[in-house]
C-alpha positions as CSV (number, residue, x, y, z in Angstrom):
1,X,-7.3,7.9,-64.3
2,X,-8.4,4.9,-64.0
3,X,-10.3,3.1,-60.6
4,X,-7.8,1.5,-59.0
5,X,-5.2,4.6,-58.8
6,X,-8.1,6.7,-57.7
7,X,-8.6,4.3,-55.0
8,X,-4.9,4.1,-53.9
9,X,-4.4,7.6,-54.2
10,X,-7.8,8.2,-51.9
11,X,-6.3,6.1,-49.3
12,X,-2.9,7.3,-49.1
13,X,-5.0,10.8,-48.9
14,X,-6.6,9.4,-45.9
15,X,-3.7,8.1,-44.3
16,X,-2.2,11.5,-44.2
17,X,-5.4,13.2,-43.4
18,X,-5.3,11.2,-40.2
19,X,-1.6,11.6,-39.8
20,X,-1.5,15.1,-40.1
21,X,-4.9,15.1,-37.5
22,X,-3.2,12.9,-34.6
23,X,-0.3,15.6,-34.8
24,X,-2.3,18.6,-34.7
25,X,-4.7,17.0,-32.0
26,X,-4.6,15.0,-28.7
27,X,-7.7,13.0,-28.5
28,X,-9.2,11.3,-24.9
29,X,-9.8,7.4,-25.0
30,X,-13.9,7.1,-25.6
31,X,-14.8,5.8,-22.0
32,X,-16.1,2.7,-21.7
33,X,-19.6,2.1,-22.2
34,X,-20.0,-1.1,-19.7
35,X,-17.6,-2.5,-17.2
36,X,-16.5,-5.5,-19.5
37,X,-14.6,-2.3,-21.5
38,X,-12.5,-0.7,-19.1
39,X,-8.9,-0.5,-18.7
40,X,-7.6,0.5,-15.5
41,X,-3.6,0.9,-14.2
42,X,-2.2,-2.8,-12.9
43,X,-1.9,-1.4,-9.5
44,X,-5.9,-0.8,-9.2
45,X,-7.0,-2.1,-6.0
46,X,-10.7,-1.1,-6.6
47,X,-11.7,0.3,-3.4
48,X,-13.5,3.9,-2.8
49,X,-11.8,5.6,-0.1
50,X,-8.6,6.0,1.8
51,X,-6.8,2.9,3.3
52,X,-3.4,3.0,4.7
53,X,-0.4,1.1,6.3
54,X,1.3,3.8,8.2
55,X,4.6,3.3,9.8
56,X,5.0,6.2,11.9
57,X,9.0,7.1,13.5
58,X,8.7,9.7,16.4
59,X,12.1,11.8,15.8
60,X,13.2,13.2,19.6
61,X,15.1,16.2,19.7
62,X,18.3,15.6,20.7
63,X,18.7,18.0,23.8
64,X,15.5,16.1,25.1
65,X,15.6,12.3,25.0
66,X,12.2,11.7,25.6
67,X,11.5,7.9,26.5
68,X,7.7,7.4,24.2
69,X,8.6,3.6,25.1
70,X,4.9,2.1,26.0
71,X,2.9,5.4,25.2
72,X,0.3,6.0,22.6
73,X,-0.3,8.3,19.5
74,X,-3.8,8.8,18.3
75,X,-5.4,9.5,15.2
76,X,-7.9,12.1,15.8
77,X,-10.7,13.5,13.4
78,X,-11.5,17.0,12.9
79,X,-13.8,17.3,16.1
80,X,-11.1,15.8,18.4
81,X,-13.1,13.0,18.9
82,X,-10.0,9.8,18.9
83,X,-10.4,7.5,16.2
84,X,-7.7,5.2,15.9
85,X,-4.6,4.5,18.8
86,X,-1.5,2.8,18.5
87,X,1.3,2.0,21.4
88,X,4.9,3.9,20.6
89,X,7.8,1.2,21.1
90,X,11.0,1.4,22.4
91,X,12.3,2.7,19.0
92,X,9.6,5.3,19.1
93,X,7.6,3.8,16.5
94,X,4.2,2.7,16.1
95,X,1.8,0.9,12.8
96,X,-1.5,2.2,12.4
97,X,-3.7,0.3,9.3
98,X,-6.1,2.8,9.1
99,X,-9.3,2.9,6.9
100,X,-11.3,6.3,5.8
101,X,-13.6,7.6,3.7
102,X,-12.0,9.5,0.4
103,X,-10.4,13.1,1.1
104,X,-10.9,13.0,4.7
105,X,-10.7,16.7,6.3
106,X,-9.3,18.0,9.3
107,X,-7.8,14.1,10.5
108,X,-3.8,14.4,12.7
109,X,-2.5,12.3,14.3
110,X,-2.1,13.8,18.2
111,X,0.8,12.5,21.0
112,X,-1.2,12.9,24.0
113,X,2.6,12.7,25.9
114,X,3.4,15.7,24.7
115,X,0.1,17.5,23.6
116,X,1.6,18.3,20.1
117,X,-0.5,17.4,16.8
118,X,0.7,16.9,13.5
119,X,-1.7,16.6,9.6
120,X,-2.3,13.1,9.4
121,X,-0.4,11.7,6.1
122,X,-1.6,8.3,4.8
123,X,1.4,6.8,3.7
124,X,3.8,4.2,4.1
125,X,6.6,5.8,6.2
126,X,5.9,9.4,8.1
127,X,8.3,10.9,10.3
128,X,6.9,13.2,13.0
129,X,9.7,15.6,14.7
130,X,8.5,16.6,18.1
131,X,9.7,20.5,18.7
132,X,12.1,20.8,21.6
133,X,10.1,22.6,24.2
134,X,12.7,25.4,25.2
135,X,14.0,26.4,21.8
136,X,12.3,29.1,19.3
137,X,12.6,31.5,21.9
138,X,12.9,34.9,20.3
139,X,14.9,36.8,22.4
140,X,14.5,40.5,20.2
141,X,10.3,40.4,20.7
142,X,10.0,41.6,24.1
143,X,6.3,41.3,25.4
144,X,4.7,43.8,27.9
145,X,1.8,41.3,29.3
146,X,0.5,42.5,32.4
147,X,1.1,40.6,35.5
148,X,-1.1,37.7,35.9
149,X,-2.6,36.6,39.6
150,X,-2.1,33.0,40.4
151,X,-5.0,30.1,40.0
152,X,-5.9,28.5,42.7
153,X,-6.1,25.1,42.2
154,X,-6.4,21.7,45.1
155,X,-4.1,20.4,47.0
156,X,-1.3,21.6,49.4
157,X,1.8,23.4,47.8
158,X,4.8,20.9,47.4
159,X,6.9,24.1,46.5
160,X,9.8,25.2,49.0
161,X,11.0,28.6,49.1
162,X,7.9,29.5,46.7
163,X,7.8,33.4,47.5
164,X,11.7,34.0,46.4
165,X,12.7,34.8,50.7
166,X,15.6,32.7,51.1
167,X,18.7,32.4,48.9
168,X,18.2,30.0,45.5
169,X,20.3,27.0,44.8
170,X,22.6,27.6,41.9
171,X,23.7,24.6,40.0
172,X,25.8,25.3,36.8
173,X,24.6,22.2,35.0
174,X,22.8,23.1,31.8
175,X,19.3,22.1,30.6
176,X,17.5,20.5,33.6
177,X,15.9,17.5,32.0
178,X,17.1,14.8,34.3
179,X,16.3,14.6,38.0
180,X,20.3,14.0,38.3
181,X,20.5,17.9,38.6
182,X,19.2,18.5,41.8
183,X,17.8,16.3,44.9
184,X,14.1,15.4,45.0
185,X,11.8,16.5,47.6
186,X,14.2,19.0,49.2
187,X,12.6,22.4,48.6
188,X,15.2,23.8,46.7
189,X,15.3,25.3,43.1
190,X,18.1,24.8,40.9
191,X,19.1,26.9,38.2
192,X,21.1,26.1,35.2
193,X,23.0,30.0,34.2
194,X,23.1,33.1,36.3
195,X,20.6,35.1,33.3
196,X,18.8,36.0,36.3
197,X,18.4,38.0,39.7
198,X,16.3,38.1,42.9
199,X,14.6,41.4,42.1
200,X,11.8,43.2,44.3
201,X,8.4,43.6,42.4
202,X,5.4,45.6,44.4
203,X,7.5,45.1,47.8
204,X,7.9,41.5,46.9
205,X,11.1,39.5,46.4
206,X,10.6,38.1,42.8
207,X,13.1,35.4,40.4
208,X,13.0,37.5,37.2
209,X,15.0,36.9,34.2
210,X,17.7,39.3,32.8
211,X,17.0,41.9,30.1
212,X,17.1,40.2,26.5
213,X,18.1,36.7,28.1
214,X,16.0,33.6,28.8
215,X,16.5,31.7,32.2
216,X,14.3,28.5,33.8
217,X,14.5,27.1,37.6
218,X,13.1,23.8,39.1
219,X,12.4,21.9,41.6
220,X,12.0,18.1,41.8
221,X,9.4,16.0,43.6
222,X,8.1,12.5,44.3
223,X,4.8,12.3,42.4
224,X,2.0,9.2,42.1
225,X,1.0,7.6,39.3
226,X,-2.5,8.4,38.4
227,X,-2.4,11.4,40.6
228,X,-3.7,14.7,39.6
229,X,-0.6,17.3,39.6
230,X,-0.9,21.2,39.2
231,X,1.6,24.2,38.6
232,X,1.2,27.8,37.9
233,X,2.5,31.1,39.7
234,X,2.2,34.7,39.9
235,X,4.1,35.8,36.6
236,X,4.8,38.8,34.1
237,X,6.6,38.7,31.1
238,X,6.8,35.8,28.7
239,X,6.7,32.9,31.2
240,X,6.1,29.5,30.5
241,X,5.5,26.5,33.1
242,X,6.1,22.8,32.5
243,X,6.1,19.1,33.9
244,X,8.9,16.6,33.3
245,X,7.9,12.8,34.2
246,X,10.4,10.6,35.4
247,X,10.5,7.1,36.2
248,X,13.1,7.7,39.3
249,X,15.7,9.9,40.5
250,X,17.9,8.5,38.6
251,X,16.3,8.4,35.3
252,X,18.2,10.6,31.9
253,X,15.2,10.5,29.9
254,X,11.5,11.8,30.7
255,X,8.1,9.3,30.4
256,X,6.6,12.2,29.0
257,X,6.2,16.4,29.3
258,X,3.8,19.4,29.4
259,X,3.6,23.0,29.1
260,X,1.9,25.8,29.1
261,X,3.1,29.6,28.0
262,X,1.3,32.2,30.2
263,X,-1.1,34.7,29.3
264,X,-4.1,36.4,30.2
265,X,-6.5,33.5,31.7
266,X,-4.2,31.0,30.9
267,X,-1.8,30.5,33.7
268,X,-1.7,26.7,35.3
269,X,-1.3,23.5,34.3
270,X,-3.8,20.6,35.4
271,X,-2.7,17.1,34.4
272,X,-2.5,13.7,35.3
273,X,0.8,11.8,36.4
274,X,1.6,9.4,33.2
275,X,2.0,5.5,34.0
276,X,5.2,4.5,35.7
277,X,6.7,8.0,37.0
278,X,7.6,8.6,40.3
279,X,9.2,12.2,40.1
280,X,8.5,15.3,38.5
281,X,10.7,18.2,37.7
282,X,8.1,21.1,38.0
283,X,9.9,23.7,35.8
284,X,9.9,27.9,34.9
285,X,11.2,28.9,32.1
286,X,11.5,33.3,31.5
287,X,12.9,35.8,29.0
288,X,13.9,39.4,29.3
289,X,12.7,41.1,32.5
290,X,10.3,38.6,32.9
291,X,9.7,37.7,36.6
292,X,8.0,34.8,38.8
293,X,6.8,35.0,42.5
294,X,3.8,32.9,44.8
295,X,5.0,29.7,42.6
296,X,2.5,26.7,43.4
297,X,3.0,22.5,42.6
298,X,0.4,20.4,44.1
299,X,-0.2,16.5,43.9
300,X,-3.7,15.5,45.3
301,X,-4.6,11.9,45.0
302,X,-6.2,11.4,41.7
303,X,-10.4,10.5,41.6
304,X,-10.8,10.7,37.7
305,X,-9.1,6.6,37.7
306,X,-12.7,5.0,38.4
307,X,-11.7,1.3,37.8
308,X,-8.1,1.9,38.5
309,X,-6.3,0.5,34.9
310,X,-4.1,3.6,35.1
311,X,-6.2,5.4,32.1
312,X,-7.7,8.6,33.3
313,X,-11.4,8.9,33.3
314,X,-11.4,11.7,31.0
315,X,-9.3,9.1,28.6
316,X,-11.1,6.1,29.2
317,X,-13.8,5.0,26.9
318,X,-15.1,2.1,29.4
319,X,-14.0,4.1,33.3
320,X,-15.4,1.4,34.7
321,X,-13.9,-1.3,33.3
322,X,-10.3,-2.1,34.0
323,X,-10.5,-4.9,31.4
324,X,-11.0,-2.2,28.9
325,X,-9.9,0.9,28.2
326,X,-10.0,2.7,24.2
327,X,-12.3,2.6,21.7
328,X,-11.7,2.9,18.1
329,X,-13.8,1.9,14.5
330,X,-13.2,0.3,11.7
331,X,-13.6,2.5,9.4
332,X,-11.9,4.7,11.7
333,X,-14.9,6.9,10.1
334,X,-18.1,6.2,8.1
335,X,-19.3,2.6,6.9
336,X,-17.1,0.1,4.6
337,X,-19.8,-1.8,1.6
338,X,-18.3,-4.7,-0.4
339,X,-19.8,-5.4,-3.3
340,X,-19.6,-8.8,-4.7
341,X,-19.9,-10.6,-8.2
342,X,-20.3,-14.6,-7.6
343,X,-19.4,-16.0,-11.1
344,X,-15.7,-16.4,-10.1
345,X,-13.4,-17.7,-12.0
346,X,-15.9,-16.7,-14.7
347,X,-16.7,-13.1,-15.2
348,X,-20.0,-11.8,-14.2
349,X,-22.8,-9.2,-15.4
350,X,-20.8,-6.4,-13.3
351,X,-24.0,-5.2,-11.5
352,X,-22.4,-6.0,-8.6
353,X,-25.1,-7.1,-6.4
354,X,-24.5,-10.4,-6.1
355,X,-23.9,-10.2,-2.3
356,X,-23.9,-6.5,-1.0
357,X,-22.9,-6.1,2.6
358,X,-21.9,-2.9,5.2
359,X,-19.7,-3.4,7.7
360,X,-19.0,-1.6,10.9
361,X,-16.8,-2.6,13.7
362,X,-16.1,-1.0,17.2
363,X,-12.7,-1.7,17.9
364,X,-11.5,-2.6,22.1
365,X,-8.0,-2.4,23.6
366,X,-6.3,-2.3,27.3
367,X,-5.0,0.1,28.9
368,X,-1.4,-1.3,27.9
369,X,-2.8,-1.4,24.0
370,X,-3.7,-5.2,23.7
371,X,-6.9,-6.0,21.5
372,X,-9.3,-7.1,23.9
373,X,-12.3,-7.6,21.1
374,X,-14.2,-6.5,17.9
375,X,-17.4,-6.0,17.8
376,X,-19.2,-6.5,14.3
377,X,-22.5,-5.1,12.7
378,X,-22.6,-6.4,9.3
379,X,-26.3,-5.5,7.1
380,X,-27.1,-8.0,4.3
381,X,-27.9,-4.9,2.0
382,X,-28.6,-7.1,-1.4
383,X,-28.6,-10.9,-2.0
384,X,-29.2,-10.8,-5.9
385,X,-27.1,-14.0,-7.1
386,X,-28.4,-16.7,-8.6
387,X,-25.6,-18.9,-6.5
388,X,-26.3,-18.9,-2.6
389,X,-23.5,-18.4,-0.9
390,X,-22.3,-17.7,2.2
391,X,-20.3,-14.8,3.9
392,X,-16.8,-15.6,6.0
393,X,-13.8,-13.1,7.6
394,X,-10.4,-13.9,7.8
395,X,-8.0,-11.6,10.1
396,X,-4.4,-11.2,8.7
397,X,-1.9,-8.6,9.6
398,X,-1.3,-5.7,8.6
399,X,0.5,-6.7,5.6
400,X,-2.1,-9.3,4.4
401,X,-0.5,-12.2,5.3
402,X,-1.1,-15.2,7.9
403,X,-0.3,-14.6,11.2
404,X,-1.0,-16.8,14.4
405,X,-4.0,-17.2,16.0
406,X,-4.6,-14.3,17.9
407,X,-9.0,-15.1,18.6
408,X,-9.7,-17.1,21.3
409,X,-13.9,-16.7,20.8
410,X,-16.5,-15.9,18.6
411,X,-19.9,-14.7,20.2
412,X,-23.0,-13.6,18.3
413,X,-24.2,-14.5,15.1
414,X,-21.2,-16.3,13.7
415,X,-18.9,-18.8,14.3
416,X,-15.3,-20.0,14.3
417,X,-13.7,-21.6,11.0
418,X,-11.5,-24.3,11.8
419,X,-9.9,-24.6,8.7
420,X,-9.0,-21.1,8.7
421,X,-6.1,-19.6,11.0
422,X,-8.3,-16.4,12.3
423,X,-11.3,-17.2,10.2
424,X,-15.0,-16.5,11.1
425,X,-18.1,-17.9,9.4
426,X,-20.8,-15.0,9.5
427,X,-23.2,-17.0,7.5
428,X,-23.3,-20.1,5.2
429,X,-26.6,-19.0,3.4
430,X,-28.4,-15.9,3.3
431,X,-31.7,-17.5,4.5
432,X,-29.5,-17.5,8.3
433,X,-30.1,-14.0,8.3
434,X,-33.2,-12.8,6.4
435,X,-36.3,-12.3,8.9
436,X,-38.6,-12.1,5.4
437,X,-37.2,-12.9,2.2
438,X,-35.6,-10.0,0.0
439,X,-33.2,-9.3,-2.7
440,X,-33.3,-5.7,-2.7
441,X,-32.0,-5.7,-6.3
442,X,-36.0,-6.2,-7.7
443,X,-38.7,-4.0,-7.6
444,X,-41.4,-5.4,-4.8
445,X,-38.4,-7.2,-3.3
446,X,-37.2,-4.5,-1.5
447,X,-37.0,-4.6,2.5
448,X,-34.7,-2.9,5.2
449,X,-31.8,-4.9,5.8
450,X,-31.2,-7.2,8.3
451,X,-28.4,-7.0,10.7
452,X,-25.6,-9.7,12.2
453,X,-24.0,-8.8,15.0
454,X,-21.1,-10.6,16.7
455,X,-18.2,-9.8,18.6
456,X,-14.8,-11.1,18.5
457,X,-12.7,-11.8,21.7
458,X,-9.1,-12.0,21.1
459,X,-5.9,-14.0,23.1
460,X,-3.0,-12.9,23.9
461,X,-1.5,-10.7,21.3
462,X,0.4,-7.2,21.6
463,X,-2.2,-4.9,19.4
464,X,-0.6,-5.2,16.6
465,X,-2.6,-3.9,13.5
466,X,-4.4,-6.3,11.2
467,X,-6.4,-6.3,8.1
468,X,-9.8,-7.8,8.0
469,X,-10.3,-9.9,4.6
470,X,-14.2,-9.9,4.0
471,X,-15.1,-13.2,1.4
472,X,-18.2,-15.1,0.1
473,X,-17.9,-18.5,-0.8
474,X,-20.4,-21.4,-2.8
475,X,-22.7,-23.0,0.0
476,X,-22.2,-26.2,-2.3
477,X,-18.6,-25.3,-2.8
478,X,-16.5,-24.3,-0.2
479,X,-13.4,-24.1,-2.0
480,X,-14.8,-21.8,-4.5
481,X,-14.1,-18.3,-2.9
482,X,-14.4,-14.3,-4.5
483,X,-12.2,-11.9,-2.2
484,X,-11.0,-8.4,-2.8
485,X,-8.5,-7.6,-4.9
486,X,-4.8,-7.7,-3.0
487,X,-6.3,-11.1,-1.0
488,X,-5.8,-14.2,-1.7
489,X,-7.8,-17.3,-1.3
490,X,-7.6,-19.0,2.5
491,X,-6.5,-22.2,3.3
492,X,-9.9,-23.9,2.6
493,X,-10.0,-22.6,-1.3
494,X,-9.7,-24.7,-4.0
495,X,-6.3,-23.5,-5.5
496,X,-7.4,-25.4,-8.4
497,X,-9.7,-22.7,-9.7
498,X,-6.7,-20.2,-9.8
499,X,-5.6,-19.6,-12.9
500,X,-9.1,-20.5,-14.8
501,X,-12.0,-19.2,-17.0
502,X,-11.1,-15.4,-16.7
503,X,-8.4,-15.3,-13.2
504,X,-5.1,-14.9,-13.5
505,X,-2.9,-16.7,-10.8
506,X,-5.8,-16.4,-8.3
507,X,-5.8,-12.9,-7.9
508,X,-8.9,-12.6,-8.5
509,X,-8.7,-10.5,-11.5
510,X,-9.0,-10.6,-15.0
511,X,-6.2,-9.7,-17.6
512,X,-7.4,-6.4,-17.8
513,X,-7.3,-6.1,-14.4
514,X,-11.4,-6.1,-13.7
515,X,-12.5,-7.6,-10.3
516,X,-15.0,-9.8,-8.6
517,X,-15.4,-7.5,-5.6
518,X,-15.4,-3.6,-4.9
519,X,-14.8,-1.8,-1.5
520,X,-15.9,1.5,-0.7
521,X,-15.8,3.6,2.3
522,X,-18.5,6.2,2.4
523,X,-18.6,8.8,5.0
524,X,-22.3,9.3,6.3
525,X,-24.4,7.1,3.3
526,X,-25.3,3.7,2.6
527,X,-24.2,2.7,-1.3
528,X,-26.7,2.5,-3.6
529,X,-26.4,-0.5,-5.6
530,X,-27.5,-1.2,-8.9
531,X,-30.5,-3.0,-9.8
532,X,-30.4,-6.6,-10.8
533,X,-28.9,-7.0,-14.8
534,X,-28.3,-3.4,-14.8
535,X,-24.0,-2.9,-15.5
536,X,-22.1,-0.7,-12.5
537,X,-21.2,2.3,-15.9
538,X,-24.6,2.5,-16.5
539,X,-25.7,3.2,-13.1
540,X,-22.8,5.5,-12.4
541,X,-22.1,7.1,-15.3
542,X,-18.7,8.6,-13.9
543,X,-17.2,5.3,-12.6
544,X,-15.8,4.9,-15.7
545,X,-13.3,8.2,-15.4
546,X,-12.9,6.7,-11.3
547,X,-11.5,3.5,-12.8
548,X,-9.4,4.4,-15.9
549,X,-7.6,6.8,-14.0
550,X,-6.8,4.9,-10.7
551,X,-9.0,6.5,-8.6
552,X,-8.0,9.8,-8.9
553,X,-10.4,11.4,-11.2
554,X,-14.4,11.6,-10.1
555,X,-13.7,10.5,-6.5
556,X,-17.4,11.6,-5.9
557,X,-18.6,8.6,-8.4
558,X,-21.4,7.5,-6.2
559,X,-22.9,10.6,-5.3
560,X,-23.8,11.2,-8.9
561,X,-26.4,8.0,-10.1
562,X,-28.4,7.9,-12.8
563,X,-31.5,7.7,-10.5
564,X,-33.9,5.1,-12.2
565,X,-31.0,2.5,-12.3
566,X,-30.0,2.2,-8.4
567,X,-31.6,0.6,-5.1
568,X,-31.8,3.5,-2.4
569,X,-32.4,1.5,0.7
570,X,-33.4,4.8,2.2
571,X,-36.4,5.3,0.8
């Protein structure tokens, strides 16, 4: 045979070896080696951690048409502790744009109105059904708890006929959710079916509730806003007490509710009347052989309002300021790091410490939900570029796009930008804020960061959500700017550079979808950048998987450094 058919029959050998191997395997890309070599999905936004544009739709059961219009819903973490709150509109909708760290445990969002809580969902739409309070009554379990004694709490009983001795109003008019089924203030209950009788319990005339049937009685009453208000009763059986808010007598639809189902230690309500209501329908609701006597309402005058904004003490973050009353963060928890590379539109060395800042904001609105300011502690954490450059903010809404000016000042160590609708100058040169000089991406250069602090101080605006857009730009250029990816340059860029060296369209990307900037969220940990020269794979040795797959592989990335190759700005 001669050498050139040994050869053709070799390859075609070959050719079918490796044939016949991608059938009978599935082999995994190589990961990239250095950042210049990755290949991550178009939709990539590079940021580590959890940020959302919620739209949230409040469904109202029908046989309750609760008015949310002007209340709140909070986002609350796993301790409770409120960390983001929006106002409910007259649609019973509200926006939150939240920001958290990734996998965030034990987060719902919480309707104070109502007391009911739901698993927070970060995405686009969520639809929260709030349970009708009377229904899932199940009429076969019939309970045996023991009688409970009343609670005593302030205040002088608004209650007429509260021991049962005279004769009860009937009133064949269904579910009692309006104040249209009665008269307010005349000491009279109303009930809505005849599942009930006037029994005698331990020599005492009782309202108790027929066997296997559910029954509920009221009474109306002309209530303060801001007042404290109580209700409980002497009770046995499965018993539950509640509050409707109104806005008048002649009001269809309650402000807001509570309830409370009896048991052992747990027998009274103590509230606070919502904003705007003027009556209450103080309400019993019973099942099978379940009885009510000594029934109790009291109103005292409220002394938890210190500064009088309507916002409870116990719900106001700043009780002595009426200017003020919630706080939340951004992040809502944790502290946000952007990482910057300066070479833009020409790709960098992907160490990513070109400009390395943390950013934490406390977060200020009214007691009717209007931003009243932003406070800002921003730590220069690395300055390793060879290109000074300087550091500016740019509010949009919650979509990213422009919207009108909603700051009227800037105090603290930062300034307005004129040429920017919402924009903030936080520094034109990193030499504004170094007390000493560091880089802290060279050994001996090392130094604990310095801080800029300013606060923002809004206009009038109605608290609607917005997306902070954190930039550098070239002291000697102002024009040439390196955002996140999903921003896009300000007014004051130089729409020139779009579309050059490696950008496409000014998206501040490269073709294969690599950035100039990275955001991460971290819950309880500075980032640890890498050292100067030293590429972002070989310091984290899983970002690689993080990026290829989206983000959803090796969410823990940064908590697994190859040690010798990072800054720890802890030590």
């Amino acid at each position: 045979m001669d050498m050139k058919k040994a050869a053709s029959l070799l390859a075609l050998y070959l050719v079918l070896a490796s044939c016949q191997k991608d059938e009978n395997s599935t082999q995994a890309p190589a990961a990239a080696t250095n950042f210049s070599e990755l290949t991550v999905p178009v939709d990539f936004n590079w940021t580590a951690g959890e940020k959302a544009q919620i739209e949230i739709s409040l469904k109202v059961p029908e046989l309750l048409p609760l008015s949310l219009d002007g209340s709140f819903i909070y986002i609350i973490n796993a301790a409770g502790e409120r960390v983001a709150i929006e106002k409910i509109n007259a649609a019973h909708k509200a926006s939150f744009n939240i920001t958290l760290p990734s996998n965030p445990q034990g987060y719902k969002f919480s309707l104070p109105a109502t007391g009911e809580e739901w698993p927070l969902e970060l995405s686009e739409q969520v639809e929260l059904n709030l349970q009708e309070p009377l229904d899932n009554l199940n009429l076969n379990a019939k309970t045996t708890l023991a009688k409970g004694a009343m609670a005593n709490p302030p205040g002088t009983n608004m209650f007429g006929n509260a021991g049962f001795e005279n004769n009860i109003v009937y009133s064949n008019q269904g579910y009692p959710y309006d104040p249209t089924t009665g008269t307010v203030d005349d000491g009279k209950w109303y009930v809505a079916d005849n599942d009930w009788n006037a029994a005698t319990e331990n020599g005492s005339t009782v309202f108790k509730a027929a066997a296997n049937r559910w029954t509920h009685l009221w009474q109306l009453h002309t209530v303060n806003p801001g007042d404290s208000i109580h209700i409980t009763a002497d009770w046995d059986g499965t018993t539950r007490a509640y509050l409707f808010f109104y806005a008048d007598a002649n009001s269809t639809s309650p402000i807001s509710y509570e309830y409370i189902p009896f048991a052992a230690g747990s027998d009274v309500i103590s509230s606070i009347v919502p904003q705007n209501a003027t009556v209450v329908s103080a309400l019993f609701n019973l099942r099978d052989n379940a009885w009510i006597d000594n029934t109790f309402l009291s109103n005292p005058p409220a002394i938890t309002d210190t500064d009088g904004d309507g916002v409870a003490d116990d719900q106001d973050d700043f009780p002595n300021d009426p200017s003020r009353a919630y706080l939340t963060f951004y992040p809502a928890a944790g502290r946000q790091t952007i990482a910057f590379e300066d070479m833009w539109p020409v790709q960098g060395d992907y160490d990513f410490n070109d400009m390395v800042v943390s950013i934490e904001a406390d977060l200020i609105k009214d007691a009717s939900g209007n931003w009243v300011s932003a406070e800002y502690k921003i730590a220069l954490d690395a300055f390793g570029g060879g290109i000074e450059s300087g550091l500016a903010l740019r509010l949009l809404d919650g979509n990213k796009n422009t919207m009108s000016s909603i700051i009227s000042s800037v105090s603290g160590n930062a300034s307005l930008d004129q040429d920017v609708t919402n924009g903030i100058i936080i520094f034109n040169d990193p030499d504004d804020v170094r007390s000493q000089y560091y880089n802290n991406t060279e050994a001996g250069l090392i130094r604990t960061p310095d801080t800029i602090s300013f606060t923002i101080n809004f206009g009038a605006n109605n608290g609607a959500a917005f997306s902070p857009d954190f930039y550098i730009f070239h002291r000697e250029e102002r024009g040439r700017e390196v955002h996140l990816v999903g921003f896009s340059g300000t007014a004051a860029a130089d729409a020139s550079l779009n579309n050059t060296g490696d950008d496409v369209n000014g998206s501040y990307q490269t073709v294969n979808g690599l950035p100039w900037a990275m955001d991460l969220v971290l819950d309880g940990e500075n980032f640890q950048h890498p050292y100067e020269k030293i590429d972002m794979i070989s310091a984290y040795p899983q970002f690689s998987n993080w990026a290829s797959s989206g983000g959803s592989a090796n969410t823990d990335w940064y908590q697994n450094p190859t040690l010798g190759d990072i800054v720890d700005l802890l030590l």
